[in-house]
C-alpha positions as a Markdown table, in Angstrom:
| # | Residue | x | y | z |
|---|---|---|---|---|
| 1 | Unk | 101.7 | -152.7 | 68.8 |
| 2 | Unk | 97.9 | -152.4 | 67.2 |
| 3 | Unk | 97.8 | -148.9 | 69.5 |
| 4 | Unk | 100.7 | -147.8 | 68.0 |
| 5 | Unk | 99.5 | -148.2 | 64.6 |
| 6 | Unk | 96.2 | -146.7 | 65.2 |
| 7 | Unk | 98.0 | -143.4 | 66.4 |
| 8 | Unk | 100.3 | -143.6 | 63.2 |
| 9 | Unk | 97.3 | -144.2 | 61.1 |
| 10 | Unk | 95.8 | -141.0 | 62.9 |
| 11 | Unk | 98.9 | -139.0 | 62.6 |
| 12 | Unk | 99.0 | -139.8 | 58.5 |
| 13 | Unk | 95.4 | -139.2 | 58.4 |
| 14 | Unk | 96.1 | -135.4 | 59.4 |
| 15 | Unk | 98.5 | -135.8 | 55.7 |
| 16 | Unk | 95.5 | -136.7 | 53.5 |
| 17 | Unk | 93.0 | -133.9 | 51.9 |
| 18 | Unk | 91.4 | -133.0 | 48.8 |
| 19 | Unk | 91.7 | -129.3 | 49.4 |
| 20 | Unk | 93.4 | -127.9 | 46.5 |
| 21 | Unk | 94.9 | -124.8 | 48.4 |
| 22 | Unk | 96.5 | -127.0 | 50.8 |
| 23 | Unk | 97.8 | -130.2 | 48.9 |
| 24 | Unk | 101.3 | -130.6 | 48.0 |
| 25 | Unk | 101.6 | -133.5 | 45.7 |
| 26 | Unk | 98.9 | -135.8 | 44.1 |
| 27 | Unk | 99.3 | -140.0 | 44.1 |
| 28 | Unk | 97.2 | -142.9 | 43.7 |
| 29 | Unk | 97.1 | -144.7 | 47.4 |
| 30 | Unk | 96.6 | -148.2 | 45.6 |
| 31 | Unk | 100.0 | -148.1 | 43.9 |
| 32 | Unk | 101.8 | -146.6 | 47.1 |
| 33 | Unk | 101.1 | -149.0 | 49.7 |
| 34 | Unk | 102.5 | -151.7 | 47.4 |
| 35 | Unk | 105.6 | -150.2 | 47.6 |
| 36 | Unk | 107.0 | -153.6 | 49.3 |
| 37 | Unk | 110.4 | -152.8 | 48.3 |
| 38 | Unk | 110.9 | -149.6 | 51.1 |
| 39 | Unk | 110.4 | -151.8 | 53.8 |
| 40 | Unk | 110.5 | -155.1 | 53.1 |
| 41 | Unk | 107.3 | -156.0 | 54.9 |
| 42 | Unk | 104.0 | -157.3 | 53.9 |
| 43 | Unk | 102.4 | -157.0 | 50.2 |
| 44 | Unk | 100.3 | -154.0 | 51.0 |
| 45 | Unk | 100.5 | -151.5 | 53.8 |
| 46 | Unk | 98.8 | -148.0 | 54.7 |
| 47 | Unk | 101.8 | -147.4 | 56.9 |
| 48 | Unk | 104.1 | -146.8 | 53.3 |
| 49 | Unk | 101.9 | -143.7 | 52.7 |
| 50 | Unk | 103.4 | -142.3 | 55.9 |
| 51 | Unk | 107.4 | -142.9 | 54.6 |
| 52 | Unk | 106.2 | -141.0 | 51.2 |
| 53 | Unk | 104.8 | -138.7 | 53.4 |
| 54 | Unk | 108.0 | -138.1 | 55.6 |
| 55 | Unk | 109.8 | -138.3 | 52.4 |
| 56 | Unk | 108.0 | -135.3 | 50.9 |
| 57 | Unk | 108.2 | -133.2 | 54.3 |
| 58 | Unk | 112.0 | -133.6 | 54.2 |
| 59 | Unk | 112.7 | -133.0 | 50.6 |
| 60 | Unk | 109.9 | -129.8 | 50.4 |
| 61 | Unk | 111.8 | -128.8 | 54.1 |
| 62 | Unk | 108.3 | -128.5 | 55.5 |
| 63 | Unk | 105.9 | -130.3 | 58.4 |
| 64 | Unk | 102.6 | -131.1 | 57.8 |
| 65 | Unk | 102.8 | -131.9 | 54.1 |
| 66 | Unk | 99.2 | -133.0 | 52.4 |
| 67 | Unk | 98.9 | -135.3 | 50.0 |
| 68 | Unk | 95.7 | -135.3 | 47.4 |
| 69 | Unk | 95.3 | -139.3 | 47.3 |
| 70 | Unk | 93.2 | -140.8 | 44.5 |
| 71 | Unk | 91.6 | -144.0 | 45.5 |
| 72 | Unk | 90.7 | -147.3 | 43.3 |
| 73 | Unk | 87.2 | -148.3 | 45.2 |
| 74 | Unk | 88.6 | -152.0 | 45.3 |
| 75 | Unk | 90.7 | -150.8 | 47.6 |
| 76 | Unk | 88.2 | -150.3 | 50.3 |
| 77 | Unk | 87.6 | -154.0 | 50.6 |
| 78 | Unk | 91.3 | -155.1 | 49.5 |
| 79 | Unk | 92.5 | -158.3 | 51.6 |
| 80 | Unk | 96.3 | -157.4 | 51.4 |
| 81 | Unk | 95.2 | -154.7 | 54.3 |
| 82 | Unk | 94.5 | -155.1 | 57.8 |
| 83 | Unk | 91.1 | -155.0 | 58.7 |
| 84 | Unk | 91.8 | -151.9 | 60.5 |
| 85 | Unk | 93.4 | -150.2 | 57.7 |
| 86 | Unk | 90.4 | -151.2 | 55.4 |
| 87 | Unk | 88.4 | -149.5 | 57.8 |
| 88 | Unk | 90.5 | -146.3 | 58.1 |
| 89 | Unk | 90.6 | -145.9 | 54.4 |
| 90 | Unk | 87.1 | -146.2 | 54.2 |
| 91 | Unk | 86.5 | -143.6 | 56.8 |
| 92 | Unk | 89.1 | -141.1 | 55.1 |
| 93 | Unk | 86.5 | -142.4 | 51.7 |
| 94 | Unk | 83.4 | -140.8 | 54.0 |
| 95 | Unk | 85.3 | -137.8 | 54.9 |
| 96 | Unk | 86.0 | -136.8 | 51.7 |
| 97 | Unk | 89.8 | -136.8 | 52.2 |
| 98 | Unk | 90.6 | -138.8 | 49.8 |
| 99 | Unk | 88.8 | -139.4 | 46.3 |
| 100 | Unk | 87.0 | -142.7 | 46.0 |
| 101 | Unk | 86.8 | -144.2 | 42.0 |
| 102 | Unk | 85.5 | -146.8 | 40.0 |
| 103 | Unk | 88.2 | -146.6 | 37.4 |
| 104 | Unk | 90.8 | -143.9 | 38.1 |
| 105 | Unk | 92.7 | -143.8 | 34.5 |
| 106 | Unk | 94.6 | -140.9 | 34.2 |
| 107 | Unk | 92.7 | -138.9 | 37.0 |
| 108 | Unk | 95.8 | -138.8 | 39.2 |
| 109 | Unk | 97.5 | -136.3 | 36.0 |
| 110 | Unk | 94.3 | -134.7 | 35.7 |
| 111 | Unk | 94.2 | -133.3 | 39.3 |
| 112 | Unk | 98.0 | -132.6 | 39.0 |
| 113 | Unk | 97.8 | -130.4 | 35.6 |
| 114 | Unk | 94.6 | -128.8 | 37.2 |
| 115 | Unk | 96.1 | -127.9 | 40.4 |
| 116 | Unk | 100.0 | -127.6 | 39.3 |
| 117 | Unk | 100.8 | -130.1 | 41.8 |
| 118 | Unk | 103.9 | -132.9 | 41.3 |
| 119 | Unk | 103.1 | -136.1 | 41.1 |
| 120 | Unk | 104.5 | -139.2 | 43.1 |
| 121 | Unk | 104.6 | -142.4 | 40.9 |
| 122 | Unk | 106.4 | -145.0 | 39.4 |
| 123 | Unk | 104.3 | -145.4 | 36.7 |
| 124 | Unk | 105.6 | -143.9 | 32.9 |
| 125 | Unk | 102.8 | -142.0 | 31.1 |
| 126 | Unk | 104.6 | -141.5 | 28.2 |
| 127 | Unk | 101.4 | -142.3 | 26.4 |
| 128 | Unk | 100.2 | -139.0 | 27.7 |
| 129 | Unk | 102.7 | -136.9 | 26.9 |
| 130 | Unk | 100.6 | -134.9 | 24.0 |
| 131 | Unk | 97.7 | -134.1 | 26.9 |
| 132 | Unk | 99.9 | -132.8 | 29.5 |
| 133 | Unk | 102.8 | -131.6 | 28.1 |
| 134 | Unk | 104.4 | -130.9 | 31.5 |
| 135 | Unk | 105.3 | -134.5 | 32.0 |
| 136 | Unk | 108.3 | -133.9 | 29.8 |
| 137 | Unk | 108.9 | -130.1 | 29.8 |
| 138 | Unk | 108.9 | -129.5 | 33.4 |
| 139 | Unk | 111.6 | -131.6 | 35.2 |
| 140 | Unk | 110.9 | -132.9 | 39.0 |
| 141 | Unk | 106.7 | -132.5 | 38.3 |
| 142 | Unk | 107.1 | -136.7 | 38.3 |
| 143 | Unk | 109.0 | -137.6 | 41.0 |
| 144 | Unk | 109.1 | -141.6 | 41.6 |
| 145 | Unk | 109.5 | -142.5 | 45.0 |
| 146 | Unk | 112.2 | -145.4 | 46.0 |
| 147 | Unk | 114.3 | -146.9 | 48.5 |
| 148 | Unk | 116.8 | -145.3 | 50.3 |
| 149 | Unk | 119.1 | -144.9 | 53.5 |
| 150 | Unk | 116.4 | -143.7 | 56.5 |
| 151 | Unk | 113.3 | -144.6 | 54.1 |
| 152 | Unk | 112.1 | -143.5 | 50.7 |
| 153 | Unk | 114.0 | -140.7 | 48.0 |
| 154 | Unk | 112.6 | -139.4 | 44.9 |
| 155 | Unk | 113.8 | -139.6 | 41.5 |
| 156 | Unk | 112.7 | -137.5 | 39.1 |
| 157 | Unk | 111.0 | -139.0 | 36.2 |
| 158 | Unk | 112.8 | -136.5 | 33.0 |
| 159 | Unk | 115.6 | -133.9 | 33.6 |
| 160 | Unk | 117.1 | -135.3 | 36.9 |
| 161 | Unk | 116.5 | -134.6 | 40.6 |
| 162 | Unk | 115.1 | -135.5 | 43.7 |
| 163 | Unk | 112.9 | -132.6 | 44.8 |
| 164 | Unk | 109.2 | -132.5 | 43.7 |
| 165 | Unk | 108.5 | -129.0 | 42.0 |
| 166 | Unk | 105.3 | -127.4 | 41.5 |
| 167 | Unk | 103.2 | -125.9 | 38.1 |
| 168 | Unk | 100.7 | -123.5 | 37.5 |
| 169 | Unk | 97.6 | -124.2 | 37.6 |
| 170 | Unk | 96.1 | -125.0 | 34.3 |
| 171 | Unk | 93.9 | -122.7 | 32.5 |
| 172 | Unk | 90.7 | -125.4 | 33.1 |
| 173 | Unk | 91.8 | -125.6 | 36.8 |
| 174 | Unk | 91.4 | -121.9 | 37.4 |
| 175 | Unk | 87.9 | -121.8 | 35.9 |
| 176 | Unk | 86.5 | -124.6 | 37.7 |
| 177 | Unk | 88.5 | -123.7 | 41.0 |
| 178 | Unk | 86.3 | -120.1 | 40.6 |
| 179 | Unk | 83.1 | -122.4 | 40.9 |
| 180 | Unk | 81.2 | -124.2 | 43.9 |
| 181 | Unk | 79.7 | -127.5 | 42.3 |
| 182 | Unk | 77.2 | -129.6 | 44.2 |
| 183 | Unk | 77.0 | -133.1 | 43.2 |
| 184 | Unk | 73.6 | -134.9 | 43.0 |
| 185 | Unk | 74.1 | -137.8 | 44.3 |
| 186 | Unk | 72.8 | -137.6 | 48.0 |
| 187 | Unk | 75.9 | -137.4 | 50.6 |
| 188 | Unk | 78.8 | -137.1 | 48.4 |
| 189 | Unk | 81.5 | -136.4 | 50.3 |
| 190 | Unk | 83.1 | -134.4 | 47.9 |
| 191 | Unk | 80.5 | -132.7 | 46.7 |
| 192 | Unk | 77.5 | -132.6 | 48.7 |
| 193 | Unk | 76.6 | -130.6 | 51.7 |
| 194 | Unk | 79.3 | -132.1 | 54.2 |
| 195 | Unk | 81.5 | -135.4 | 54.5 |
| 196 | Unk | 79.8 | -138.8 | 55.3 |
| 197 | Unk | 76.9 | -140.6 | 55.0 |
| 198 | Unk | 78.3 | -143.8 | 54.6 |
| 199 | Unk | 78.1 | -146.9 | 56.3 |
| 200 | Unk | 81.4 | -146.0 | 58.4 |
| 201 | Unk | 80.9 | -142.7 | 58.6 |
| 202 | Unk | 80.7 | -141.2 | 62.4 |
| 203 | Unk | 77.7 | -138.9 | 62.6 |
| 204 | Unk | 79.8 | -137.1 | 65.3 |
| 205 | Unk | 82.5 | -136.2 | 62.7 |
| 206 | Unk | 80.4 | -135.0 | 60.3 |
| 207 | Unk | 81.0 | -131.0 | 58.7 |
| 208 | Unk | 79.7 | -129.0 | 56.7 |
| 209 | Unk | 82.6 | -128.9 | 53.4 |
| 210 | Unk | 83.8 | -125.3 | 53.1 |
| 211 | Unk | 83.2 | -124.4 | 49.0 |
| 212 | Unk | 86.9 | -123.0 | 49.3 |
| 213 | Unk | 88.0 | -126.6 | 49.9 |
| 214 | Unk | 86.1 | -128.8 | 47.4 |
| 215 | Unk | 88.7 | -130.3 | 45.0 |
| 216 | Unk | 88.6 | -129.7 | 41.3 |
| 217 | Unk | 86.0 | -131.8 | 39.4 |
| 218 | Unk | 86.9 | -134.3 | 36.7 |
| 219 | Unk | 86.0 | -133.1 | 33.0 |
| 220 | Unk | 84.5 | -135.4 | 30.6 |
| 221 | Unk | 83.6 | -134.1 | 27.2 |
| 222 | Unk | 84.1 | -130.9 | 28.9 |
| 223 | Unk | 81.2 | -130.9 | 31.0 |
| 224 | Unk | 82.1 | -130.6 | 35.4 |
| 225 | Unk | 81.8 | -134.1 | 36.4 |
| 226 | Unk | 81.4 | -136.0 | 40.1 |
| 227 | Unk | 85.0 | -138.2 | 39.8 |
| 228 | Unk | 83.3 | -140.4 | 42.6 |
| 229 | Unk | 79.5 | -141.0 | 40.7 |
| 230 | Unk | 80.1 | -140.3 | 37.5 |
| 231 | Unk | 76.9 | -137.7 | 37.2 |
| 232 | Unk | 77.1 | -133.6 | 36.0 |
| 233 | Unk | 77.9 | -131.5 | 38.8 |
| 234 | Unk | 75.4 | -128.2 | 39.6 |
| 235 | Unk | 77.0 | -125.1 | 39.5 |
| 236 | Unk | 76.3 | -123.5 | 43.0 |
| 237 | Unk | 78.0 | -120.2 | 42.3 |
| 238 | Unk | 81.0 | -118.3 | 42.8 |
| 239 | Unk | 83.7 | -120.1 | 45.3 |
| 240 | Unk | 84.6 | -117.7 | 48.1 |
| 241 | Unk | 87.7 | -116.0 | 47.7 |
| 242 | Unk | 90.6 | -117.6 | 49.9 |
| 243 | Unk | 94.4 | -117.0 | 50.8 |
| 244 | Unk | 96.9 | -119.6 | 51.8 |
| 245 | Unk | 99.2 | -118.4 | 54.3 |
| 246 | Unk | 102.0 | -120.5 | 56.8 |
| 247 | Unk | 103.0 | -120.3 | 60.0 |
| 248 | Unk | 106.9 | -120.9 | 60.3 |
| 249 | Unk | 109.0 | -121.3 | 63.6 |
| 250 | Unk | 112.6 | -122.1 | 63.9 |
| 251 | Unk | 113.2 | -122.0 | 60.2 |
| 252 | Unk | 110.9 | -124.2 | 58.9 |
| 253 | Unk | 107.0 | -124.0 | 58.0 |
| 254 | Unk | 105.1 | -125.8 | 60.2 |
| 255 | Unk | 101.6 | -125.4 | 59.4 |
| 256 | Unk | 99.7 | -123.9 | 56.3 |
| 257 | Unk | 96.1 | -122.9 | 56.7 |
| 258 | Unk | 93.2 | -121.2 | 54.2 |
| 259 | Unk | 91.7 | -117.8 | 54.9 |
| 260 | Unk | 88.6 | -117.2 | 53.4 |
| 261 | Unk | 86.4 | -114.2 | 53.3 |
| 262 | Unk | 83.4 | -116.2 | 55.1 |
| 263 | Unk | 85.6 | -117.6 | 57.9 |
| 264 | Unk | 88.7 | -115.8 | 60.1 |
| 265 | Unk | 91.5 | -117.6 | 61.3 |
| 266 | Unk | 93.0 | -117.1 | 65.1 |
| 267 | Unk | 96.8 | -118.1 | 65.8 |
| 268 | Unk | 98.6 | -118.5 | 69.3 |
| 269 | Unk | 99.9 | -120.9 | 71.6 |
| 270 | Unk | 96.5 | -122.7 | 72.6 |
| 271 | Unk | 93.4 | -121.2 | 70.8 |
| 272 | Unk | 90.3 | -121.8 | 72.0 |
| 273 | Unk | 88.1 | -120.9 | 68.5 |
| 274 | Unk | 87.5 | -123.8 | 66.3 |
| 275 | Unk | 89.6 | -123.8 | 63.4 |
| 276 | Unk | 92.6 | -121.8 | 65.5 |
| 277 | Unk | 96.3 | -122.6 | 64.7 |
| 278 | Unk | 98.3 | -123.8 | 67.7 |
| 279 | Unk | 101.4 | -123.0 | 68.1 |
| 280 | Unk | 102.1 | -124.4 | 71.6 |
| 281 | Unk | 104.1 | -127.7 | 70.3 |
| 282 | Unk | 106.7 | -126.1 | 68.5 |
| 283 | Unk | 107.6 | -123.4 | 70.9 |
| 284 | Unk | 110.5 | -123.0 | 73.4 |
| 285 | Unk | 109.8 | -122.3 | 77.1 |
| 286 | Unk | 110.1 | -118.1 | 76.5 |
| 287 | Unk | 108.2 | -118.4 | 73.5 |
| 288 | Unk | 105.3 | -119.7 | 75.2 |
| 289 | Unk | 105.2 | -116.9 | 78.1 |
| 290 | Unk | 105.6 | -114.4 | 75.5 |
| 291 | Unk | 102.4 | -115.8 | 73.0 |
| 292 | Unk | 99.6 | -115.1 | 74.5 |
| 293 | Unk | 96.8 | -118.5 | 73.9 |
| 294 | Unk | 95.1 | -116.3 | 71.1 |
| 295 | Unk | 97.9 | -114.2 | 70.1 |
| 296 | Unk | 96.4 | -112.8 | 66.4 |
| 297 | Unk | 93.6 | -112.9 | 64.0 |
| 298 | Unk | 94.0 | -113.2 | 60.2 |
| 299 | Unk | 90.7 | -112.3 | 58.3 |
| 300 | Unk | 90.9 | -111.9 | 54.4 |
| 301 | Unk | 88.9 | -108.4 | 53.3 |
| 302 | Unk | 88.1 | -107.7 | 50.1 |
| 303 | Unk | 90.7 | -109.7 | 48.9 |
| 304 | Unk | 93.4 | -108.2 | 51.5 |
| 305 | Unk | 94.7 | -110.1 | 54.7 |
| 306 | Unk | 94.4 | -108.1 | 57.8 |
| 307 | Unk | 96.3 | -108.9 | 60.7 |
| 308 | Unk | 95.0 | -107.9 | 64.3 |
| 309 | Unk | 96.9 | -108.2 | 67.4 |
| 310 | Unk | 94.6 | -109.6 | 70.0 |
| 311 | Unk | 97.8 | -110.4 | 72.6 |
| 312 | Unk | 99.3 | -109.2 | 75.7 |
| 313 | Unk | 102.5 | -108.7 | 74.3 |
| 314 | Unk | 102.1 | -107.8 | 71.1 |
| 315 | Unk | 103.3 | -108.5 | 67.7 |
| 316 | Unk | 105.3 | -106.6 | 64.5 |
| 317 | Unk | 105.5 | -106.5 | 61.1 |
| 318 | Unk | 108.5 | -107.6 | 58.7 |
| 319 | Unk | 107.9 | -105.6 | 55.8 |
| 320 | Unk | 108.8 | -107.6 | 52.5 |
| 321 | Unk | 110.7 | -110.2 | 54.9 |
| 322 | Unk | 113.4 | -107.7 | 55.9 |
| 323 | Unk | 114.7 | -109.0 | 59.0 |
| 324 | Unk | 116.3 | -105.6 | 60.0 |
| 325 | Unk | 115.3 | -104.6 | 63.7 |
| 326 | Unk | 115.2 | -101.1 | 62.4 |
| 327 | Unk | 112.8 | -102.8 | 59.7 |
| 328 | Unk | 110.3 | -104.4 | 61.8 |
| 329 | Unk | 107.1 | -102.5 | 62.6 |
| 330 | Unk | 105.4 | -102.7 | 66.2 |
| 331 | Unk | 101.7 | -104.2 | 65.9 |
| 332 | Unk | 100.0 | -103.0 | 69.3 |
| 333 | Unk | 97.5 | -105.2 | 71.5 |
| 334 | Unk | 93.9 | -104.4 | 69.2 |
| 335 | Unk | 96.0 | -103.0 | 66.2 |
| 336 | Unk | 94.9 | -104.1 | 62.9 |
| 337 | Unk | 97.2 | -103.4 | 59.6 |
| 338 | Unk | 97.0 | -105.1 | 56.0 |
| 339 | Unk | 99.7 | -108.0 | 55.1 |
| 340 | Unk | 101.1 | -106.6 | 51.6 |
| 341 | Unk | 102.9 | -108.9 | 49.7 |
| 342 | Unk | 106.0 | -110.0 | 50.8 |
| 343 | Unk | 105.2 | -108.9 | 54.4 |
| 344 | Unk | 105.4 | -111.1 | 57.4 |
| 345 | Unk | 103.6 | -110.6 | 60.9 |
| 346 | Unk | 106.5 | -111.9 | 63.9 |
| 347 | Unk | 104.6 | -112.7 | 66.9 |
| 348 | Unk | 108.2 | -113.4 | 68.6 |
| 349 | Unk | 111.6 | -113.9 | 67.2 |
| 350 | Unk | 111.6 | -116.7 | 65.3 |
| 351 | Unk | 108.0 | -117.5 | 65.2 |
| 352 | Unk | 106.4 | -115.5 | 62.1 |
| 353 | Unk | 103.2 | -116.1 | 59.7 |
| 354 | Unk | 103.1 | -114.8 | 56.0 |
| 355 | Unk | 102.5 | -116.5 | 52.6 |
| 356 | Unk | 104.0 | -119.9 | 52.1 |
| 357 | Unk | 106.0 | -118.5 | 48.6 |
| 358 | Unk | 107.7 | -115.5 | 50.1 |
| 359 | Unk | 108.8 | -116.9 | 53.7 |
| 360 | Unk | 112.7 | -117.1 | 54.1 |
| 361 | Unk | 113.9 | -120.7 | 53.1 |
| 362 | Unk | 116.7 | -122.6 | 55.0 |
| 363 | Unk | 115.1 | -124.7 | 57.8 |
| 364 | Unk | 118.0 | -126.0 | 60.1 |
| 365 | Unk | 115.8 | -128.7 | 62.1 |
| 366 | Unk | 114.1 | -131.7 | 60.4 |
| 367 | Unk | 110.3 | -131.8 | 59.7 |
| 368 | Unk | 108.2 | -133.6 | 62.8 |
| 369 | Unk | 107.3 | -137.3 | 61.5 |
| 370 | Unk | 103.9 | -139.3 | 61.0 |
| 371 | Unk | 105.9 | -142.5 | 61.5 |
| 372 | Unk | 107.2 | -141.4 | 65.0 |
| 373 | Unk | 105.2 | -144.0 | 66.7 |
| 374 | Unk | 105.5 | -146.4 | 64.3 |
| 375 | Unk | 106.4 | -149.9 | 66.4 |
| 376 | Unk | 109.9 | -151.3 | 64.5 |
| 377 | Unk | 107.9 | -154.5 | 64.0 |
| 378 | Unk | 105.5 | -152.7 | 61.5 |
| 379 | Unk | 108.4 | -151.4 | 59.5 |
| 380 | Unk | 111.4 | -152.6 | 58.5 |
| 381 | Unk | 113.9 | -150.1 | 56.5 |
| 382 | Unk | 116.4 | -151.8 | 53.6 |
| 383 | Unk | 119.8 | -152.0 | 54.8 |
């Protein structure tokens, strides 16, 4: 059962980031795995993160959901976990993937009215109201998670609902997302020059942080703040420009990833370039002889995504999602053409790549879980 629970732990791990292009939804980790009352089992567990994970995949109709976690530093030493789990949340602390504090106040709202994300909670901030006026005039941006038939639902804090919806990004949040900061503080992981440094940390795993993917710093008095050591942040210049885009098959999106102008992105069945999106898990026998192992490469250009074909097969173009036949425009083998909004490249029927807004909704199969190897001992589901 313990190897079973490491590979859960793994597959949740994947779910937890601090980069703001890719996070869905923003929650404090401390709160979550308390949430005895989903499974009935032990006072805390890491393995409830994964049920609000699966939660959010299946209401938001999309695998691989991120989560931006905020963590209470007593957490890292908290006797209610498992050793291992104190270990694992430590690592995700030296990684950077999730955001280490000494007192987290309201820093869970402030990440979700810089980045527009929704936020998963129980707690009521009506308090707070005044500051972020979106926790009462924009329903479903406070979802609360709780139990239900098959594991968690959400309830919507004000105006009803179960789905978790999405802001803009404040005004603040687009000014400091337009910055790279540097923090310091030697090794800070969110910060610094790459994840790490502490006493856990894996020398092996350690990367250099792409300034695209740094998350938003905390303000205080106005002034760009380290959330993790409290010190002023350096402004290190202009953050590279950067497009999200998604990969969906069958239906329903199954990966998003980050272009940036510094760093090109190549999809297929089995990619052999760090950073590549594979495909090869979610594709049907015919699929898989028609993609070729690098299939295309997304670059962003002057602010424009280009496409090139680098297949055997080739590829097309959707214009503005129309999924006409007549529509569709062939992308030969070494063919490069722009992705214009609403456009979406088909590397075979069913398997397409485009921005995560405008791809065709309506998935008919469920999103993959991070609990499918959970042992039934470790969780127990109310009745």
């Amino acid at each position: 059962m313990r190897f079973e629970i490491s590979k859960v732990l793994d597959a949740i791990e994947g779910r937890v980031c601090t980069d703001p292009s890719l996070a869905r939804a923003v929650l404090d980790l401390a709160e979550v795995i308390r949430y005895q009352d989903i499974d009935g089992g032990r006072p805390a567990s890491l393995l409830r993160l994964g049920m609000v994970i699966d939660a959010l995949a299946r209401e938001l109709e999309e695998d691989s959901v991120p989560v931006y976690a905020v963590v209470h530093r007593a957490l890292l030493s908290d006797a209610d976990l498992t050793s291992n789990e104190r270990m694992v949340v430590r690592r995700w602390a030296d990684d950077g993937l999730v955001e280490v504090l000494d007192n987290p106040g309201d820093r869970m709202l402030e990440v979700a009215d810089l980045l527009g994300l929704p936020v998963v909670t129980r707690v009521r901030s009506d308090g707070l109201r005044g500051r972020y006026p979106w926790l009462v005039d924009q329903p479903g941006r406070v979802v609360a998670p709780v139990p239900g038939a098959g594991g968690p639902v959400f309830i919507a804090h004000v105006g009803g609902g179960h789905t978790p919806v999405e802001g803009e990004r404040s005004p603040a949040g687009a000014k400091l997302l337009s910055r790279h900061w540097r923090c310091p503080e030697s090794g800070c992981a969110l910060f610094g020059g790459g994840g790490g440094g502490g006493a856990f940390a894996d020398l092996a795993r350690v990367v250099e942080r792409s300034p695209a993917a740094q998350p938003p710093p905390t303000l205080r008095g106005g002034v760009p703040t380290c959330p993790r050591h409290g010190v002023r942040l350096g402004d290190a210049g202009p953050r590279p420009r950067a497009e999200v885009l998604a990969v969906r098959i069958g239906g329903l999106i199954r990966r998003r990833f980050v272009l940036t102008e510094e760093q090109s992105v190549m999809i297929g069945r089995a990619p052999e370039q760090s950073g590549g999106v594979v495909l090869g898990q979610w594709l049907n026998d015919e699929a898989r002889r028609w993609i070729s192992r690098s299939h295309v490469r997304c670059e962003l250009r002057v602010g424009e995504v280009v496409v090139t074909d680098v297949s055997t097969n080739g590829s097309g173009i959707r214009p503005a999602g129309s999924m006409a036949e007549a529509d569709r425009i062939p992308l030969a083998p070494q063919q490069s053409r722009v992705l214009g909004e609403g456009d979406m490249v088909e590397l075979y029927p069913g398997v397409q790549i485009g921005r995560p807004g405008e791809l065709p909704a309506g998935a008919p199969y469920t999103p993959a879980s991070v609990m499918a190897e959970a042992p039934t001992m470790a969780m127990r589901l109310p009745r």
